[in-house]
ZANUNU-978821 format. One record per residue: chain; z, y, x of N, C-alpha, C, O in turn. Coordinates in nm, 3 decimals, always signed. Layout:
BEGIN
chaine;n_z;n_y;n_x;ca_z;ca_y;ca_x;c_z;c_y;c_x;o_z;o_y;o_x
A;Z;Y;X;Z;Y;X;Z;Y;X;Z;Y;X .
...
//
This chain:
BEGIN
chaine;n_z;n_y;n_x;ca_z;ca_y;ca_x;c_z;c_y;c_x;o_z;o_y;o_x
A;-2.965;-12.845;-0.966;-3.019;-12.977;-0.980;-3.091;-12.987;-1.116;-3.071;-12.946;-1.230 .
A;-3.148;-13.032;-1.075;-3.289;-13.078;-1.254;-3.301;-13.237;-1.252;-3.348;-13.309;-1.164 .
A;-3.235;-13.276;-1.395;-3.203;-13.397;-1.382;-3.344;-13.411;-1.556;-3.341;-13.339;-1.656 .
A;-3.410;-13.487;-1.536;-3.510;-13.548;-1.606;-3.533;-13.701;-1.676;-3.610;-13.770;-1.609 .
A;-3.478;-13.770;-1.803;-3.421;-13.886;-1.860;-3.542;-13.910;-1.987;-3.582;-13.821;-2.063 .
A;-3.581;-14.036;-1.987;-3.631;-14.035;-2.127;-3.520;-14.061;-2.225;-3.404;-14.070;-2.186 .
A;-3.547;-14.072;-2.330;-3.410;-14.018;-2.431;-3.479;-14.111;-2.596;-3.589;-14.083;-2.644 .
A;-3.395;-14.206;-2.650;-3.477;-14.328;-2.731;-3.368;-14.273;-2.845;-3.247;-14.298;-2.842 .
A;-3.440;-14.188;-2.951;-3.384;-14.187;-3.085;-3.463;-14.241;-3.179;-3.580;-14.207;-3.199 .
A;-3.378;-14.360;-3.262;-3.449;-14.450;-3.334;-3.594;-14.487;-3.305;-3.688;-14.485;-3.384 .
A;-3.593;-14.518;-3.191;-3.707;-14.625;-3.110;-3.820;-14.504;-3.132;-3.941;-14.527;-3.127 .
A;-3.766;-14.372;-3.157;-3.913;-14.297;-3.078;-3.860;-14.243;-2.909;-3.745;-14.242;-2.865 .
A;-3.968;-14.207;-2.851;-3.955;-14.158;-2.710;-3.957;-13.999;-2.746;-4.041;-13.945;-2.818 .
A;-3.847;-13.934;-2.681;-3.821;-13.825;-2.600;-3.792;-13.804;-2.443;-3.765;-13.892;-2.360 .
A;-3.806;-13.656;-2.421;-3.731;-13.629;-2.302;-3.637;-13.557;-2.276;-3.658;-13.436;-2.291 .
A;-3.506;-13.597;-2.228;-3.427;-13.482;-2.228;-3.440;-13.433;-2.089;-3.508;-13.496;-2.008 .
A;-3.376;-13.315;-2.055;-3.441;-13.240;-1.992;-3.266;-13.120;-1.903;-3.212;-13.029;-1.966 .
A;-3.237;-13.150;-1.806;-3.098;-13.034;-1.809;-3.139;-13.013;-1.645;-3.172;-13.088;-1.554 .
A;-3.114;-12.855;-1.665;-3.148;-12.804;-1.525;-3.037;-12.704;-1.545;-3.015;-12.633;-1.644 .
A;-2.944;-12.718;-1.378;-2.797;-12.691;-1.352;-2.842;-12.558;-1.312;-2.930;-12.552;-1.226 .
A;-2.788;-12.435;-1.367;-2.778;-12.298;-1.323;-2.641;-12.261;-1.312;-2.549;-12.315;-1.372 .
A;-2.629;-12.130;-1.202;-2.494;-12.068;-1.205;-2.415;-12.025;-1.339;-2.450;-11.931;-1.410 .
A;-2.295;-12.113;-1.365;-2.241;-12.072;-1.439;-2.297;-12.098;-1.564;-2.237;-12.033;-1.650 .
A;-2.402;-12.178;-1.618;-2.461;-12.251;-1.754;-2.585;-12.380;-1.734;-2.595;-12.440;-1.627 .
A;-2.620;-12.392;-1.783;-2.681;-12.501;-1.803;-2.826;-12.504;-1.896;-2.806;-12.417;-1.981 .
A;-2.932;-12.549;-1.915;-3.089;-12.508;-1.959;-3.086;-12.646;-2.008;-3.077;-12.725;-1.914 .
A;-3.091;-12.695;-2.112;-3.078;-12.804;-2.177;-3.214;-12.829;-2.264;-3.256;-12.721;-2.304 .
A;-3.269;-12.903;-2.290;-3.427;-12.917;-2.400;-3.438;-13.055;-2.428;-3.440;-13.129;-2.329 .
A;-3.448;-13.114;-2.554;-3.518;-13.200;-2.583;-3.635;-13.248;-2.623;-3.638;-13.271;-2.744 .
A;-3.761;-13.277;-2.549;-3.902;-13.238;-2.622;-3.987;-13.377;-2.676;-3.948;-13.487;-2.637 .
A;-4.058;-13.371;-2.732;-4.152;-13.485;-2.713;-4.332;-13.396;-2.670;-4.341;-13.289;-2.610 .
A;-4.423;-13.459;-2.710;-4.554;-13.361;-2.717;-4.560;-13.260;-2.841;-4.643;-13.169;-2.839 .
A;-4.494;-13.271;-2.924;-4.500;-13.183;-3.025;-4.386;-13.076;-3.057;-4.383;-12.999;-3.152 .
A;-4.304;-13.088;-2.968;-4.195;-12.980;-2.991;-4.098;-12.946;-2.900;-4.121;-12.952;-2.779 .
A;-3.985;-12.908;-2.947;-3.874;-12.940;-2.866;-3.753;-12.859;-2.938;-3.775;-12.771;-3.022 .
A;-3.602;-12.902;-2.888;-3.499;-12.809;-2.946;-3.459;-12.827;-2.794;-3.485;-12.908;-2.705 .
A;-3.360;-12.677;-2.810;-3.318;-12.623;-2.720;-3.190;-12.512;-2.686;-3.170;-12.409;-2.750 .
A;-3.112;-12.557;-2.578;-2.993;-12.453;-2.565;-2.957;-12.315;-2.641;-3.031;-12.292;-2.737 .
A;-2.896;-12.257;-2.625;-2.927;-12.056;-2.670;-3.005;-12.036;-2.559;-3.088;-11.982;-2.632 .
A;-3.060;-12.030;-2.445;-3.128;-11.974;-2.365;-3.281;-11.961;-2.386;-3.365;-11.907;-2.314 .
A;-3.297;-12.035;-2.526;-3.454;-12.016;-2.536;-3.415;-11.872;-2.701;-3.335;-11.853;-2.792 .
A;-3.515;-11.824;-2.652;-3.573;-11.689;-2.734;-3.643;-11.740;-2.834;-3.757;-11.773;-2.800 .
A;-3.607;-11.763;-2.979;-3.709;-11.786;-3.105;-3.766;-11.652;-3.107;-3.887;-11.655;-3.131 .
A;-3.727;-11.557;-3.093;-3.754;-11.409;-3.144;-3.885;-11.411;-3.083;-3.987;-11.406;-3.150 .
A;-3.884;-11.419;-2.942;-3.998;-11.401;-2.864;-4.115;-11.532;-2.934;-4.211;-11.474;-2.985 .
A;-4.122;-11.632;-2.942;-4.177;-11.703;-3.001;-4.237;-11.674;-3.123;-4.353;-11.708;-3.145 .
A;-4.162;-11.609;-3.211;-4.211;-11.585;-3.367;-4.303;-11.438;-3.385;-4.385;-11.406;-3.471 .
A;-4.253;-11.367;-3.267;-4.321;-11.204;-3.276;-4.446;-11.199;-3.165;-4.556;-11.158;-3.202 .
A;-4.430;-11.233;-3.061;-4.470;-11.197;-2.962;-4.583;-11.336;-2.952;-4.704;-11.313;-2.948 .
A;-4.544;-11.446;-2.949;-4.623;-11.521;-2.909;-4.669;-11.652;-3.049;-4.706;-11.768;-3.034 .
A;-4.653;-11.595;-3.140;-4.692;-11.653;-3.304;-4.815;-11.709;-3.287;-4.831;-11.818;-3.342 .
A;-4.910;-11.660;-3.223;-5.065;-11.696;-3.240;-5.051;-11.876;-3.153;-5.124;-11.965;-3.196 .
A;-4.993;-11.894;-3.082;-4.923;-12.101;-3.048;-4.861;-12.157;-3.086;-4.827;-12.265;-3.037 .
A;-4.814;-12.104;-3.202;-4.753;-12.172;-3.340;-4.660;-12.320;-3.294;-4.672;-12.433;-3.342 .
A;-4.571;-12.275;-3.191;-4.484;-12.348;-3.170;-4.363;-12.391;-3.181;-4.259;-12.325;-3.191 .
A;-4.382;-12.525;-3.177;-4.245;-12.581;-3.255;-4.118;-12.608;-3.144;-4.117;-12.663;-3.034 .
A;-3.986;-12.530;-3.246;-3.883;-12.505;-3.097;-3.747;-12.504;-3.245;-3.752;-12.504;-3.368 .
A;-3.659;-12.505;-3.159;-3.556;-12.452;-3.227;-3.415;-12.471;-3.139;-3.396;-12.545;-3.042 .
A;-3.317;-12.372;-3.208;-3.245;-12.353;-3.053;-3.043;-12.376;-3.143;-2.997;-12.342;-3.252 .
A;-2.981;-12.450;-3.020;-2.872;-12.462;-3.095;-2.761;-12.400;-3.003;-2.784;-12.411;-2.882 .
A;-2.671;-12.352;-3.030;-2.560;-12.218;-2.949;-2.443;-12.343;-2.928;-2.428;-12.450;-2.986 .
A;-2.381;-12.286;-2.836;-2.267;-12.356;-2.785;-2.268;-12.518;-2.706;-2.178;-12.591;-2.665 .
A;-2.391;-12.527;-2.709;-2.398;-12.695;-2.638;-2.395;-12.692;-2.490;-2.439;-12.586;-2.444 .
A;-2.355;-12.778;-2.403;-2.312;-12.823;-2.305;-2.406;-12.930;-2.247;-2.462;-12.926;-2.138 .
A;-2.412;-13.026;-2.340;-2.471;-13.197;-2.333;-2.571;-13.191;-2.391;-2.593;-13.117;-2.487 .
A;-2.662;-13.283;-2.332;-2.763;-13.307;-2.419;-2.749;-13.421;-2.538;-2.848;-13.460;-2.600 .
A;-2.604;-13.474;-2.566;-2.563;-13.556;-2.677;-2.529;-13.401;-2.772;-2.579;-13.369;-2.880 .
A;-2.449;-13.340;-2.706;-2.421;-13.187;-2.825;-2.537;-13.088;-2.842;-2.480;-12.987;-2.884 .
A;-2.653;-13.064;-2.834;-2.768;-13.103;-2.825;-2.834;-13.157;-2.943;-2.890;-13.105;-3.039 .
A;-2.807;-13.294;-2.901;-2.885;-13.406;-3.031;-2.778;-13.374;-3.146;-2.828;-13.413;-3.252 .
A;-2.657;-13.323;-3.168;-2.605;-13.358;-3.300;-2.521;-13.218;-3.312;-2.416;-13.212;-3.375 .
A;-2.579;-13.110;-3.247;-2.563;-12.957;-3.289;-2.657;-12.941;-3.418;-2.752;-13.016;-3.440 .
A;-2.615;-12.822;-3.510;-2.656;-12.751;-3.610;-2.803;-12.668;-3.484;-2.789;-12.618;-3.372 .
A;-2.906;-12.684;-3.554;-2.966;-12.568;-3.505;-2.987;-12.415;-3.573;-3.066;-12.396;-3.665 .
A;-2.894;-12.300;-3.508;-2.898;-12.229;-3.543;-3.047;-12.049;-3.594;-3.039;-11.940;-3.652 .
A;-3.134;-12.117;-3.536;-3.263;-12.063;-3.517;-3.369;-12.168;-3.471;-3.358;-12.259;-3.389 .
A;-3.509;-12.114;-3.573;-3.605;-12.236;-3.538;-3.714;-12.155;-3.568;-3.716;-12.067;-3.654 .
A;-3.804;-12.187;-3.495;-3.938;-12.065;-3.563;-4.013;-12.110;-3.669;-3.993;-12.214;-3.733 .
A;-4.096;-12.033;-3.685;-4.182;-12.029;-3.853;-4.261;-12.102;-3.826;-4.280;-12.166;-3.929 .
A;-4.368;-12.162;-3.700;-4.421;-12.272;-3.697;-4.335;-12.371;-3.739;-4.369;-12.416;-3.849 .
A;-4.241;-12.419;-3.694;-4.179;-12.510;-3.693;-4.143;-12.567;-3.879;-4.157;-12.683;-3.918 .
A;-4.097;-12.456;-3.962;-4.059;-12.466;-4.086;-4.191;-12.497;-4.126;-4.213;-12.614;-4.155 .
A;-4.277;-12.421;-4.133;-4.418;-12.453;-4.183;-4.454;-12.578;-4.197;-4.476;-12.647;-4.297 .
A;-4.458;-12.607;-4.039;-4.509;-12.754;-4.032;-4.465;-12.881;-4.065;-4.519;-12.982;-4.111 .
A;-4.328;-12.844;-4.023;-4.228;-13.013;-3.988;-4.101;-12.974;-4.092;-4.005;-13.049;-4.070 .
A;-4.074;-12.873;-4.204;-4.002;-12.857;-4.246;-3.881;-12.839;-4.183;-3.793;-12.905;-4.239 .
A;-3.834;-12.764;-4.068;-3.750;-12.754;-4.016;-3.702;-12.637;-4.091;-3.776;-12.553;-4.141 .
A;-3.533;-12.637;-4.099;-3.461;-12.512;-4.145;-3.337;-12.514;-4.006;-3.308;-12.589;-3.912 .
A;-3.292;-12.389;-4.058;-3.199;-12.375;-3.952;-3.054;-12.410;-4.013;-3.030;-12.339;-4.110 .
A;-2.975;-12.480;-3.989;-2.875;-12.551;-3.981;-2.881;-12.673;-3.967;-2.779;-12.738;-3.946 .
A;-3.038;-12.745;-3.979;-3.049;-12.864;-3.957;-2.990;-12.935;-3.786;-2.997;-12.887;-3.673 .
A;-2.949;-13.036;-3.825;-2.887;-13.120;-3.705;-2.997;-13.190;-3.604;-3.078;-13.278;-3.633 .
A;-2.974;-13.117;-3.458;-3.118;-13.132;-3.376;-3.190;-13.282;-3.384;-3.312;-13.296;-3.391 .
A;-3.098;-13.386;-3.383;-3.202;-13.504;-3.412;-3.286;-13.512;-3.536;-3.407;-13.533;-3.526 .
A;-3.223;-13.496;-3.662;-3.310;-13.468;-3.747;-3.421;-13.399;-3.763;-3.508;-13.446;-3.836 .
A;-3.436;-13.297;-3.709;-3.553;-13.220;-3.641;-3.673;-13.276;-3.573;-3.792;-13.273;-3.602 .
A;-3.601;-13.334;-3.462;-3.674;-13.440;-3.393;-3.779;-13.546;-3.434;-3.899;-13.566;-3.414 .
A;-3.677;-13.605;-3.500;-3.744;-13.727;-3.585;-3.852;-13.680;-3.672;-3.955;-13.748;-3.675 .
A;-3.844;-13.565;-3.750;-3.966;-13.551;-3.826;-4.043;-13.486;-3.750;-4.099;-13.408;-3.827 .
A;-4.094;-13.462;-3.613;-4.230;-13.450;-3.539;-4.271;-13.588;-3.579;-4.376;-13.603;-3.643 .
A;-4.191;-13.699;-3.543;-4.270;-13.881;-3.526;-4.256;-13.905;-3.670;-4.212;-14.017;-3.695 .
A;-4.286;-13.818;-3.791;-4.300;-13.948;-3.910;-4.365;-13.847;-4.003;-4.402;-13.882;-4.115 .
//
């Protein structure tokens, strides 16, 4: 099942995003400019392989919910992302968020 929600942190619009697989779960929060995301997304592949779309992602381990999710540590984030929006990695995924909208 792929369940699709808009998602209101401090009166900006997101989308959260959870699509049910065997045995885990594909979790993302995006707006047009980014997104954080489960362990199932690859920064590696993002930062080596596909660098030249300088996209903004970052990925947090152990979440379930898309509330654990919004208030996980993100443990990996790519170099677009730091560049642009000052993202580091331990930052807490809403915080992340919020600085795409400001």
């Amino acid at each position: 099942m792929i369940t699709v929600k808009p998602l209101d942190i401090d009166g900006h619009q997101f989308t959260a995003t959870r699509v049910e697989l065997p045995k885990t779960n594909l979790l993302t929060i995006s707006n047009d400019v980014g997104y954080i995301m489960c362990a199932a997304l690859d920064v590696d592949v993002l930062n080596e392989k596909l660098a030249d779309r300088e996209v903004i992602a970052g990925r947090a381990m152990g979440v379930k919910t898309i509330d654990q999710l919004l208030h996980a540590p993100l443990n990996k984030v790519t170099n677009a992302s730091k560049e642009a929006y000052g993202w580091e990695e331990g930052m807490i995924g809403k915080d992340a968020l919020l600085k795409l909208v400001k």
